[in-house]
The first five atom37 places (N, CA, C, CB, O) and aatype in JSON, in Angstrom:
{
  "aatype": [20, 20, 20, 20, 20, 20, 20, 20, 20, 20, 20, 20, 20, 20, 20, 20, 20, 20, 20, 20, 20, 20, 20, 20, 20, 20, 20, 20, 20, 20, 20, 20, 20, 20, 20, 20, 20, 20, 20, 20, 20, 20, 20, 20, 20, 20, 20, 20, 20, 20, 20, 20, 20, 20, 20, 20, 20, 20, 20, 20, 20, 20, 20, 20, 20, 20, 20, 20, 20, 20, 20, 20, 20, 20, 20, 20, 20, 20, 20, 20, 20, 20, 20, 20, 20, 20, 20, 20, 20, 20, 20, 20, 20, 20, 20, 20, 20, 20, 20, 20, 20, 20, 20, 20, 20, 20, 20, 20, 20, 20, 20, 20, 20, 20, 20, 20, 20, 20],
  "atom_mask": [
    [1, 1, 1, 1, 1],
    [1, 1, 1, 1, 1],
    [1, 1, 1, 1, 1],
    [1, 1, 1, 1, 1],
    [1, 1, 1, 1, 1],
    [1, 1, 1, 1, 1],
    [1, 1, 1, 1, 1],
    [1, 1, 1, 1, 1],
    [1, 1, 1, 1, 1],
    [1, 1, 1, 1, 1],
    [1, 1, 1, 1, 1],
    [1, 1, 1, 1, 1],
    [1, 1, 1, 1, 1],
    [1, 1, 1, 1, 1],
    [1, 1, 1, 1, 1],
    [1, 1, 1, 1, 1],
    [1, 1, 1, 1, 1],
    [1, 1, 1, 1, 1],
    [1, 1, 1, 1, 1],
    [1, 1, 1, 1, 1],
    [1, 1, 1, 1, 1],
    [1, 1, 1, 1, 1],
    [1, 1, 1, 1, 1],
    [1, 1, 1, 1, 1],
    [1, 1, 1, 1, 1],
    [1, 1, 1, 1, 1],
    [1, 1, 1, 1, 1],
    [1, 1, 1, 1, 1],
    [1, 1, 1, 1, 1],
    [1, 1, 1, 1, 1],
    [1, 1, 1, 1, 1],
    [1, 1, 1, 1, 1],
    [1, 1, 1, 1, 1],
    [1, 1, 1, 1, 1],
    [1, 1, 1, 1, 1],
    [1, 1, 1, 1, 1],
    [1, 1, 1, 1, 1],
    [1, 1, 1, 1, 1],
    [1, 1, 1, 1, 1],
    [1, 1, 1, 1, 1],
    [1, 1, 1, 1, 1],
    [1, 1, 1, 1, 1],
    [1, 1, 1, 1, 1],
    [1, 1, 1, 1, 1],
    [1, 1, 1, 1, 1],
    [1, 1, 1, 1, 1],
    [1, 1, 1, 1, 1],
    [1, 1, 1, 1, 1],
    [1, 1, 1, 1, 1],
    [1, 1, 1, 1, 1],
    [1, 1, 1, 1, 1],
    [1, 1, 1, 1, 1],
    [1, 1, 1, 1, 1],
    [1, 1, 1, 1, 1],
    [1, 1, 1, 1, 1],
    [1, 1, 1, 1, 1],
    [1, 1, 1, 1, 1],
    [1, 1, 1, 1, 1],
    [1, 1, 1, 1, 1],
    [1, 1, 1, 1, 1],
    [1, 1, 1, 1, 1],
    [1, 1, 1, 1, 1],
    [1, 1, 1, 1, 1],
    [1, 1, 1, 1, 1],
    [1, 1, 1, 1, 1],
    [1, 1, 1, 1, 1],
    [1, 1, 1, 1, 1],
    [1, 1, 1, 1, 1],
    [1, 1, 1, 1, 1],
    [1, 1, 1, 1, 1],
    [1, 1, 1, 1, 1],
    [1, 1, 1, 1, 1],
    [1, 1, 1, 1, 1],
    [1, 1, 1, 1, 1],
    [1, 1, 1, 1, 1],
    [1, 1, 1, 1, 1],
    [1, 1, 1, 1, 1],
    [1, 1, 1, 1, 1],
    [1, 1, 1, 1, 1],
    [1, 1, 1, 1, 1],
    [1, 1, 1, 1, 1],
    [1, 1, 1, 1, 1],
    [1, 1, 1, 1, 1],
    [1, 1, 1, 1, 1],
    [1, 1, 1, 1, 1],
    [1, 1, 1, 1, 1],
    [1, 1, 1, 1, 1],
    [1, 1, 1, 1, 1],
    [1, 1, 1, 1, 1],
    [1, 1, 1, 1, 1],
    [1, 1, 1, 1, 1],
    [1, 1, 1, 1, 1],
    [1, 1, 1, 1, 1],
    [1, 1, 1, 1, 1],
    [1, 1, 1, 1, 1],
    [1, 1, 1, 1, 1],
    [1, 1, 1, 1, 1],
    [1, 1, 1, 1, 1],
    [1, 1, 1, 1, 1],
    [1, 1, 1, 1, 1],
    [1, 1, 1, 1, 1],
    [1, 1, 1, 1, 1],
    [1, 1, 1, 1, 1],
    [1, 1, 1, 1, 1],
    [1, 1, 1, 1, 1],
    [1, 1, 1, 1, 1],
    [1, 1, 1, 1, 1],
    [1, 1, 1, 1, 1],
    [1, 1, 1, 1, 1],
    [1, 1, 1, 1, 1],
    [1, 1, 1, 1, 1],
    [1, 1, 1, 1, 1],
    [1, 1, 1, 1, 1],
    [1, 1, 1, 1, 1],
    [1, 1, 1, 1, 1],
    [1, 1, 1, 1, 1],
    [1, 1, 1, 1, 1],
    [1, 1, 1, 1, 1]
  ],
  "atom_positions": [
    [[0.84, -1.18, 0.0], [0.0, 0.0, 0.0], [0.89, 1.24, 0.0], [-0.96, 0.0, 1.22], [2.0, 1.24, 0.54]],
    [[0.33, 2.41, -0.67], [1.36, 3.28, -0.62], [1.23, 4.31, 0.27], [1.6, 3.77, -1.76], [0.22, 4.98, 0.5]],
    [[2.39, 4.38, 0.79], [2.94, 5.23, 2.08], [1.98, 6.24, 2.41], [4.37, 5.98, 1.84], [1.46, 6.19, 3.52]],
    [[1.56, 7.47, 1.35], [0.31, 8.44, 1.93], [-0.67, 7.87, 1.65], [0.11, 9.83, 1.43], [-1.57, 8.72, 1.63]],
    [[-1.4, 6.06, 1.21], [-2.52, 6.15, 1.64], [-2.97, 5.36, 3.02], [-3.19, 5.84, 0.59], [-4.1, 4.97, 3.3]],
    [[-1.59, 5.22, 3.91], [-1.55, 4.61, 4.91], [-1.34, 6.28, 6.01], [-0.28, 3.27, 4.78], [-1.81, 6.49, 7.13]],
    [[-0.54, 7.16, 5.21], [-0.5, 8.24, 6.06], [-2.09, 8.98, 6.8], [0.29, 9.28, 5.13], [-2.36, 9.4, 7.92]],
    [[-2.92, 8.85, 5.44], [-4.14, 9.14, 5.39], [-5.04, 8.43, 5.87], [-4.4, 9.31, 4.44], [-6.05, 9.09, 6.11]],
    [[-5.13, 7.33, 6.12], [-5.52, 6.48, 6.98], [-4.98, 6.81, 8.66], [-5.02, 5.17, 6.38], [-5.68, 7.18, 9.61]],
    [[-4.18, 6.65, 8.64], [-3.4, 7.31, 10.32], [-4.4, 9.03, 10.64], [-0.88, 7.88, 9.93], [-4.89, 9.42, 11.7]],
    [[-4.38, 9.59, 9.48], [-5.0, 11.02, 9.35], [-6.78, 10.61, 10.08], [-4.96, 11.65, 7.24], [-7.34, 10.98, 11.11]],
    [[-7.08, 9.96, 9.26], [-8.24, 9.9, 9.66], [-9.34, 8.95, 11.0], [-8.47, 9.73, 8.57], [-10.44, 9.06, 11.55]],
    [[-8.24, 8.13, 10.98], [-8.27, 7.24, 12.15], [-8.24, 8.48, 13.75], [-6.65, 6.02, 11.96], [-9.08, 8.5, 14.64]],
    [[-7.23, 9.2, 13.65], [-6.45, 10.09, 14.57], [-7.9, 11.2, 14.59], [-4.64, 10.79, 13.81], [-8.32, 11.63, 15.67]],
    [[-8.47, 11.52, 13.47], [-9.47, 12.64, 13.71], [-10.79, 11.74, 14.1], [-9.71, 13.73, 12.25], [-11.68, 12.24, 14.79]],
    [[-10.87, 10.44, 13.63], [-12.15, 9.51, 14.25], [-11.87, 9.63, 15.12], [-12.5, 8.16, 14.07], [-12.4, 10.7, 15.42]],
    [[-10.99, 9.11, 16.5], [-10.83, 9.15, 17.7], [-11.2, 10.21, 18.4], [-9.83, 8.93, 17.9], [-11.89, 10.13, 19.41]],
    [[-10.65, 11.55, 17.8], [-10.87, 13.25, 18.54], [-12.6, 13.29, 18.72], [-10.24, 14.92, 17.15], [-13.05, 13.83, 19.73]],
    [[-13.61, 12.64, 17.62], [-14.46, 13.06, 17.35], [-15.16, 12.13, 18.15], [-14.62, 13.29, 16.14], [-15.92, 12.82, 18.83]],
    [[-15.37, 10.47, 18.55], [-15.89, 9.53, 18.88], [-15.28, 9.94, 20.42], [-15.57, 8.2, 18.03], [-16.3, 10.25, 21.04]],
    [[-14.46, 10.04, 21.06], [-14.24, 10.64, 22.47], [-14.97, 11.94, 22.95], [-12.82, 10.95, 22.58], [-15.53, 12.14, 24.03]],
    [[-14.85, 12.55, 22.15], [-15.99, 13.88, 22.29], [-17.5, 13.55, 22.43], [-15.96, 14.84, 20.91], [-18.23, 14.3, 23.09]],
    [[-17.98, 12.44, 21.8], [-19.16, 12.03, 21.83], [-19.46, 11.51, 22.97], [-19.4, 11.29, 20.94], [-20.47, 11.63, 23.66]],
    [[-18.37, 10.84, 23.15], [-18.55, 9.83, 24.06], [-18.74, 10.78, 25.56], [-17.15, 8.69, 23.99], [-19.72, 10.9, 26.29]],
    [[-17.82, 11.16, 25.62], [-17.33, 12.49, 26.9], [-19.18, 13.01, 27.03], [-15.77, 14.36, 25.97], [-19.91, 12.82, 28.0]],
    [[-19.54, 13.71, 25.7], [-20.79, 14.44, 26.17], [-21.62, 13.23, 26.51], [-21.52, 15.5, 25.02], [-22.32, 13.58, 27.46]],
    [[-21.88, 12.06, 26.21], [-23.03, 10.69, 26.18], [-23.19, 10.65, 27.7], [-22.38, 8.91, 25.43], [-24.29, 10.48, 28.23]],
    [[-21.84, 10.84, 28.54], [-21.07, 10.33, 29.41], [-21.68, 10.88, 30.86], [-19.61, 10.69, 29.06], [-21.38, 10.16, 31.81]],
    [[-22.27, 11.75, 31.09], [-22.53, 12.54, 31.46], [-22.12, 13.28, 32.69], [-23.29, 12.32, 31.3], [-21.17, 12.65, 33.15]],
    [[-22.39, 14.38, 33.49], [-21.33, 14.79, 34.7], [-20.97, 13.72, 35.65], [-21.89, 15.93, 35.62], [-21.48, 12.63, 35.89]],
    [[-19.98, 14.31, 36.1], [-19.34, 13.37, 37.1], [-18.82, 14.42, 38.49], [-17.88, 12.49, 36.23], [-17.98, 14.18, 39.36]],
    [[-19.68, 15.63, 38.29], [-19.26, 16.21, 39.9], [-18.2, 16.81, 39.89], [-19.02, 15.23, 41.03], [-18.1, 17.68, 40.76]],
    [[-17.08, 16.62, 38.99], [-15.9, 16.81, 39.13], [-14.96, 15.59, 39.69], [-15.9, 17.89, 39.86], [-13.76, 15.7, 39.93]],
    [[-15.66, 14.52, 39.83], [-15.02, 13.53, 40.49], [-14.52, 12.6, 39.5], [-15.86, 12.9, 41.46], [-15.12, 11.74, 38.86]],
    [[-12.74, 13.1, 39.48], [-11.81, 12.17, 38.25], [-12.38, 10.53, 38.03], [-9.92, 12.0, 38.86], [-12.75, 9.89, 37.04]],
    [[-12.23, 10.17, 39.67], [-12.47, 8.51, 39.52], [-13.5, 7.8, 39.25], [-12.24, 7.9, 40.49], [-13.54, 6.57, 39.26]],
    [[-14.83, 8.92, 38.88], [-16.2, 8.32, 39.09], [-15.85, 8.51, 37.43], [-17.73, 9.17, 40.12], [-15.39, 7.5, 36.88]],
    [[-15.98, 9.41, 36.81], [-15.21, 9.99, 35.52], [-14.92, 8.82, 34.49], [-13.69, 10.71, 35.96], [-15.41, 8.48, 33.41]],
    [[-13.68, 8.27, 35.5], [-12.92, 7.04, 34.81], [-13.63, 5.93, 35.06], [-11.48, 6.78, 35.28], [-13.09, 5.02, 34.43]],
    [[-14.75, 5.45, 35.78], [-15.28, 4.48, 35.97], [-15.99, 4.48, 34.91], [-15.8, 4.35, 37.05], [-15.75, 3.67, 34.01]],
    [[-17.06, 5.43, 34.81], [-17.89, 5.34, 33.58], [-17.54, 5.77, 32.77], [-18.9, 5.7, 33.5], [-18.45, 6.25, 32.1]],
    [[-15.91, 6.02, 32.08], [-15.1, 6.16, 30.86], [-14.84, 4.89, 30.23], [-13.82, 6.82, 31.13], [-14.54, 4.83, 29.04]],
    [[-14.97, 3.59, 31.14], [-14.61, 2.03, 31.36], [-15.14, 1.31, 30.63], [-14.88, 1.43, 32.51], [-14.76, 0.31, 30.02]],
    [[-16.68, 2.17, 30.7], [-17.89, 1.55, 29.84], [-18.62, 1.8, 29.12], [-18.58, 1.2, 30.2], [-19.6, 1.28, 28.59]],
    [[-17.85, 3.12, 29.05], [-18.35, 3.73, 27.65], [-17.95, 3.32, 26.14], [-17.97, 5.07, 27.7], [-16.88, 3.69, 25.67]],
    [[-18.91, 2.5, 25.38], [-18.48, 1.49, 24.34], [-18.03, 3.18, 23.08], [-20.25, -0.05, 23.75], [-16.96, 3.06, 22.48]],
    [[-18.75, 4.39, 22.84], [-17.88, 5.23, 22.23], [-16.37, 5.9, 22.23], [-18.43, 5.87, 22.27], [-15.66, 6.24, 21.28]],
    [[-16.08, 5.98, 24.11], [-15.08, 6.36, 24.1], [-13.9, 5.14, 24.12], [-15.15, 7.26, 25.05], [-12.66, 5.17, 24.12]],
    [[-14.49, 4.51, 24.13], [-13.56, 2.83, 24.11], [-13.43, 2.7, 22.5], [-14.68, 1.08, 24.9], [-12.43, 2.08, 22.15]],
    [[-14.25, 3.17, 21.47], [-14.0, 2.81, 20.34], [-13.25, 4.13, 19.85], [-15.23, 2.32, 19.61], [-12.83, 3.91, 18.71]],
    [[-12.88, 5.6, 20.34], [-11.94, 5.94, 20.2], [-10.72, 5.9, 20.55], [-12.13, 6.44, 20.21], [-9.8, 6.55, 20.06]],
    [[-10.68, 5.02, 21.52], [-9.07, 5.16, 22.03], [-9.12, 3.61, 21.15], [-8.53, 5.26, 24.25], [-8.04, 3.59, 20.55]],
    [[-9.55, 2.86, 20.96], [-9.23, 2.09, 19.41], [-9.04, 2.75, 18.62], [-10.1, 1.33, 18.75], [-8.24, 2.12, 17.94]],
    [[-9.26, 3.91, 18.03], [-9.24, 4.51, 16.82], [-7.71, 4.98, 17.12], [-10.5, 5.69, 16.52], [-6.71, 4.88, 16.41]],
    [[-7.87, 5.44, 18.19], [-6.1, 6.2, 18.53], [-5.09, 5.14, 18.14], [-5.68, 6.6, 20.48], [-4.16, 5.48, 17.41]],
    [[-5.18, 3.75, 18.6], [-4.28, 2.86, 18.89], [-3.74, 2.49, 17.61], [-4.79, 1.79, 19.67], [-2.62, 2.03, 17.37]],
    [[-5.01, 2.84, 16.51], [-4.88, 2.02, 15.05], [-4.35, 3.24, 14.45], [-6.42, 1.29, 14.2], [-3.71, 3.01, 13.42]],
    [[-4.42, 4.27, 14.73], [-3.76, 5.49, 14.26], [-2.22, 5.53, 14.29], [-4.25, 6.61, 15.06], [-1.44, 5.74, 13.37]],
    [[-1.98, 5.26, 15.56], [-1.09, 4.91, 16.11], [-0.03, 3.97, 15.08], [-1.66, 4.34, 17.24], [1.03, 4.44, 14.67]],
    [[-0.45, 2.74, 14.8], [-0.05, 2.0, 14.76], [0.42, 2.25, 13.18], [-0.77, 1.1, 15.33], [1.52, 2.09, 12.66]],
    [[-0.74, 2.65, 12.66], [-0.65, 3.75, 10.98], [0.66, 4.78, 10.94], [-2.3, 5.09, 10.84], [1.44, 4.71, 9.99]],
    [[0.79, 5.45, 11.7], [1.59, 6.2, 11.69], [3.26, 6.36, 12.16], [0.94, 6.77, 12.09], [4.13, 7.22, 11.98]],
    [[3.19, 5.18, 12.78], [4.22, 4.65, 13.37], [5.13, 4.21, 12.0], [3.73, 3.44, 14.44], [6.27, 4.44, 11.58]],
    [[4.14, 3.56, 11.62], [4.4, 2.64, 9.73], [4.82, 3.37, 8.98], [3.12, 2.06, 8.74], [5.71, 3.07, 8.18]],
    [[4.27, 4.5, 9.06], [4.37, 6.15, 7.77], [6.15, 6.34, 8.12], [2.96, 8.35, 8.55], [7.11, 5.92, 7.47]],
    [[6.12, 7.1, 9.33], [7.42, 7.39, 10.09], [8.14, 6.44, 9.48], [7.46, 7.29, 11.68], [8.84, 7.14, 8.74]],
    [[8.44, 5.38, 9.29], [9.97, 4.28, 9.47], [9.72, 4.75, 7.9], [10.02, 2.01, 10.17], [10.88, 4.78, 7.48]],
    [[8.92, 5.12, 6.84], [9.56, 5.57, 5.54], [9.36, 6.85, 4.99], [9.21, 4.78, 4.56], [9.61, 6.94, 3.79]],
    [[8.99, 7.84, 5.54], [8.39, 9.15, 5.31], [9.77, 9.95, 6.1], [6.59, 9.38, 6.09], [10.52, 9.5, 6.97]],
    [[9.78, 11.02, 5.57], [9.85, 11.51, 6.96], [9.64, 12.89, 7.71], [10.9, 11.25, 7.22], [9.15, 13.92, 7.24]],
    [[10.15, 12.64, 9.05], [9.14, 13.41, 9.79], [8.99, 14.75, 9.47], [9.38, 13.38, 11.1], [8.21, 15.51, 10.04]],
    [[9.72, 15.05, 8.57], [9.6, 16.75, 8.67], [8.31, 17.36, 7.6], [11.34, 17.54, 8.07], [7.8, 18.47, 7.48]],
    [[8.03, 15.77, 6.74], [6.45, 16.01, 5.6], [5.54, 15.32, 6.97], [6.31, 14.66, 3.44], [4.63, 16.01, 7.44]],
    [[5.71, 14.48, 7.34], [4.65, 13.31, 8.21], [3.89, 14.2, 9.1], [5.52, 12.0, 9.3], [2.74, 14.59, 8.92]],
    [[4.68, 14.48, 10.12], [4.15, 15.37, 10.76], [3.38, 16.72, 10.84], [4.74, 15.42, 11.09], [2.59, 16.95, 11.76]],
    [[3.6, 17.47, 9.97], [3.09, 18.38, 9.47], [1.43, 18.07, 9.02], [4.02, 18.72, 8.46], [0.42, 18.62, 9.45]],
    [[1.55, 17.11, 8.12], [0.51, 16.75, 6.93], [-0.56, 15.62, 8.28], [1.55, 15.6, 5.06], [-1.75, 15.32, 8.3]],
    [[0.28, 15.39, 8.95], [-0.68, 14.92, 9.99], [-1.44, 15.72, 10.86], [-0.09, 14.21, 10.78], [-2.56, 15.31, 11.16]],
    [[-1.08, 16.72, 11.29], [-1.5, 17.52, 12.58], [-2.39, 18.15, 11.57], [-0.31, 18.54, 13.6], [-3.58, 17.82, 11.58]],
    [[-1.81, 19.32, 10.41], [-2.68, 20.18, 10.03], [-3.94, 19.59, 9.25], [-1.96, 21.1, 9.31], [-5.01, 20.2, 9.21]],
    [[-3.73, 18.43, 8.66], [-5.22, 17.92, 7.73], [-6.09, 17.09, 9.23], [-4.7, 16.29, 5.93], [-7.31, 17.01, 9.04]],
    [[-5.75, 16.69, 10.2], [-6.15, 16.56, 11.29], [-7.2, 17.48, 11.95], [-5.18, 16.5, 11.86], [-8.41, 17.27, 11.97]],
    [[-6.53, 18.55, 12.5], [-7.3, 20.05, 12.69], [-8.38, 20.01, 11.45], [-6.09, 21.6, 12.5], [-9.49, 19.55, 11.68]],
    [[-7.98, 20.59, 9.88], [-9.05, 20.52, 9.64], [-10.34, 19.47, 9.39], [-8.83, 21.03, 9.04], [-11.46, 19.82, 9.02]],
    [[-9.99, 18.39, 9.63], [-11.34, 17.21, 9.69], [-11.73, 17.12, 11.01], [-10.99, 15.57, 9.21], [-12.78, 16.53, 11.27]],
    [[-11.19, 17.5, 11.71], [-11.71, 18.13, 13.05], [-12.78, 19.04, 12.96], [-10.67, 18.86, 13.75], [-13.91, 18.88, 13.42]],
    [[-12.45, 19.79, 12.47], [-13.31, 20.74, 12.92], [-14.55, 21.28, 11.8], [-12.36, 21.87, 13.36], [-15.43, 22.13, 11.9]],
    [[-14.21, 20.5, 10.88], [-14.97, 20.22, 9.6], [-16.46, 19.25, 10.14], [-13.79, 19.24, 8.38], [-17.62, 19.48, 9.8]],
    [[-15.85, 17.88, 11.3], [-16.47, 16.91, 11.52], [-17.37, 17.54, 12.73], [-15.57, 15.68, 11.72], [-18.56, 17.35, 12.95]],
    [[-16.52, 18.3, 13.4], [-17.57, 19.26, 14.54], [-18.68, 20.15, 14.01], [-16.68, 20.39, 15.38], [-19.64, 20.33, 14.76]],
    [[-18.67, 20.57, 13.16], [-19.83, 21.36, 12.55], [-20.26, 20.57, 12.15], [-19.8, 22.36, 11.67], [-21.44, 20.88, 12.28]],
    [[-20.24, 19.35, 11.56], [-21.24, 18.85, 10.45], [-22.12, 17.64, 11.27], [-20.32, 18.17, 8.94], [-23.25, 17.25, 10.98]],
    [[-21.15, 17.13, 12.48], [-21.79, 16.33, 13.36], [-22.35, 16.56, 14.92], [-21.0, 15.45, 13.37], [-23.11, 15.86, 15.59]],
    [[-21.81, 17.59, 15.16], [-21.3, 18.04, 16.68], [-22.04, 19.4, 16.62], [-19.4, 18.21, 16.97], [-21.98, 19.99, 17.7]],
    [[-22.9, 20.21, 15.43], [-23.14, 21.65, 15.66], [-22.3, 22.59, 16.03], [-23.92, 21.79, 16.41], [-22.69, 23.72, 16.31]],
    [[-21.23, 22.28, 16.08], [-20.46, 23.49, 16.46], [-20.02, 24.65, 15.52], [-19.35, 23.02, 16.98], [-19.41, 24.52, 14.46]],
    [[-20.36, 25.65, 16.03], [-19.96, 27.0, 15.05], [-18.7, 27.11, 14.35], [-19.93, 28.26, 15.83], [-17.78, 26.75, 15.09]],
    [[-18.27, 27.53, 13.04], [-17.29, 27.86, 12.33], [-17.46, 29.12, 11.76], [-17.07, 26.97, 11.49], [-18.31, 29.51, 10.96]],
    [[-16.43, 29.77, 12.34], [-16.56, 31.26, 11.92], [-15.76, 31.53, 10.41], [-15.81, 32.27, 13.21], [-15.16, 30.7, 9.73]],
    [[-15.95, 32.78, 10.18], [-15.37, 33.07, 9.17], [-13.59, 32.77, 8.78], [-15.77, 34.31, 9.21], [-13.1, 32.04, 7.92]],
    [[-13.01, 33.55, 9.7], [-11.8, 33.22, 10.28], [-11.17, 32.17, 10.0], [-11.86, 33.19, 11.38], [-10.26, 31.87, 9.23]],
    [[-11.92, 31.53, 10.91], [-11.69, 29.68, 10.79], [-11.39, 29.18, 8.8], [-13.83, 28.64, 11.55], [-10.42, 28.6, 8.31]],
    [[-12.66, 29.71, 8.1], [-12.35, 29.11, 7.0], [-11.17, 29.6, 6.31], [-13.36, 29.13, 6.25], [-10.63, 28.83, 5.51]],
    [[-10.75, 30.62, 6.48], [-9.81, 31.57, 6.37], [-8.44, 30.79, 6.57], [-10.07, 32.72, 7.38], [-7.49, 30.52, 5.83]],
    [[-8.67, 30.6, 7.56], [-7.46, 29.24, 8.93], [-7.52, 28.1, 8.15], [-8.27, 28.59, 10.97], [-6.65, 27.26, 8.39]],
    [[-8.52, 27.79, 7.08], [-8.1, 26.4, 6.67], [-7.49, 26.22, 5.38], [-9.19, 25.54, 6.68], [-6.89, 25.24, 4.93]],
    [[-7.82, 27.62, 4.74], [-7.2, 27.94, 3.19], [-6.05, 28.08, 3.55], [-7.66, 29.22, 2.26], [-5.3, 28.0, 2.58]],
    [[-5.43, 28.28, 4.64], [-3.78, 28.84, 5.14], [-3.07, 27.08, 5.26], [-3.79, 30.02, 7.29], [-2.02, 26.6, 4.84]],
    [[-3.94, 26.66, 5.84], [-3.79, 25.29, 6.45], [-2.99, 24.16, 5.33], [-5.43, 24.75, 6.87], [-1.88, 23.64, 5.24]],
    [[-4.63, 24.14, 4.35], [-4.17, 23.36, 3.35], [-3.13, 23.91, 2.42], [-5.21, 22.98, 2.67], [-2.21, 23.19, 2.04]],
    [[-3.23, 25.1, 2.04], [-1.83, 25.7, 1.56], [-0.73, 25.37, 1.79], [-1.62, 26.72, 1.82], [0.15, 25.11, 0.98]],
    [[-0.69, 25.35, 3.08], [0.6, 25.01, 3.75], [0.91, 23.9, 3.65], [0.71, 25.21, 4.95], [2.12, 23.71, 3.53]],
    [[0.08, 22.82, 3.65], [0.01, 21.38, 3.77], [0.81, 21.03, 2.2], [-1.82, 20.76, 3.98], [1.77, 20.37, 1.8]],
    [[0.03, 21.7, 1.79], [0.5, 21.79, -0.21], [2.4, 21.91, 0.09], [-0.42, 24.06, -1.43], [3.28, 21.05, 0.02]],
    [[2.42, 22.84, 0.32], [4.09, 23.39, 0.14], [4.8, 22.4, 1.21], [4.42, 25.36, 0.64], [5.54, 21.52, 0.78]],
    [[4.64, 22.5, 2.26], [5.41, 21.45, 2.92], [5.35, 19.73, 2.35], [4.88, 21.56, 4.43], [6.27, 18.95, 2.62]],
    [[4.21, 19.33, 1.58], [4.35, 17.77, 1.13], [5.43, 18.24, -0.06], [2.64, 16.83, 0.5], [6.52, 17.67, -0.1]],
    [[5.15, 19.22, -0.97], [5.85, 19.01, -2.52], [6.97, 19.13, -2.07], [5.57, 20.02, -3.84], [7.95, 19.06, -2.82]]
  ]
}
C-alpha cells in the first residue's frame, strides 16, 4: 500500500478518535468533578472505548508512515489535515460553530500542507 494512503488512513483514524471521544465524553454525562467516578464510567463507555481504538490504530498507521516518510512532511501533513477534519467533523456532526476566520485558517492550512508535502 502506498505510504500516503496509509499516512491518510493514520490522518483519519487520529481525527475519528478526537471526534468519537468527544461524543462519548458528552453521552457520558457529569461526574461532579469527580476524576475517579469519571474514569469508571469512561470504562464503559463502548464510544469512548471505540476511540481510544481509533487512537491505537492510528497509532499504529503512523508509526508505519514514520519508518519511511519523513518526519519533517509526516508530521506536518498529519497535525494540520487533522485540525481541519476536526473541525470540519464538529460542525457537520457536533453543531459546532465555524466562523469566518476559521475558513480563512483552513485555506492557510491546506496551503501550507500543499508546500510542505511538494
Amino acid at each position: 500500500m502506498n505510504m500516503y494512503m496509509i499516512l491518510a488512513l493514520a490522518i483519519f483514524l487520529n481525527a475519528l478518535a478526537n471526534i468519537l471521544m468527544k461524543v462519548g465524553m458528552m453521552r457520558q454525562g457529569e461526574s461532579g468533578g469527580n476524576l475517579l467516578l469519571m474514569a469508571k464510567k469512561a470504562l464503559v463507555n463502548p464510544v469512548l472505548f471505540a476511540g481510544v481504538v481509533s487512537f491505537a490504530l492510528a497509532l499504529v498507521a503512523y508509526s508505519y508512515v514514520l519508518s519511511k516518510i519523513n518526519l519533517s512532511i509526516a508530521y506536518p501533513v498529519m497535525t494540520s489535515l487533522g485540525y481541519v477534519i476536526v473541525i470540519i467533523a464538529s460542525w457537520m456532526f457536533l453543531k459546532e460553530h465555524i466562523t469566518f476566520v476559521q475558513v480563512i485558517g483552513f485555506a492557510f492550512i491546506i496551503t501550507g500542507v500543499w508546500m510542505v508535502a511538494r
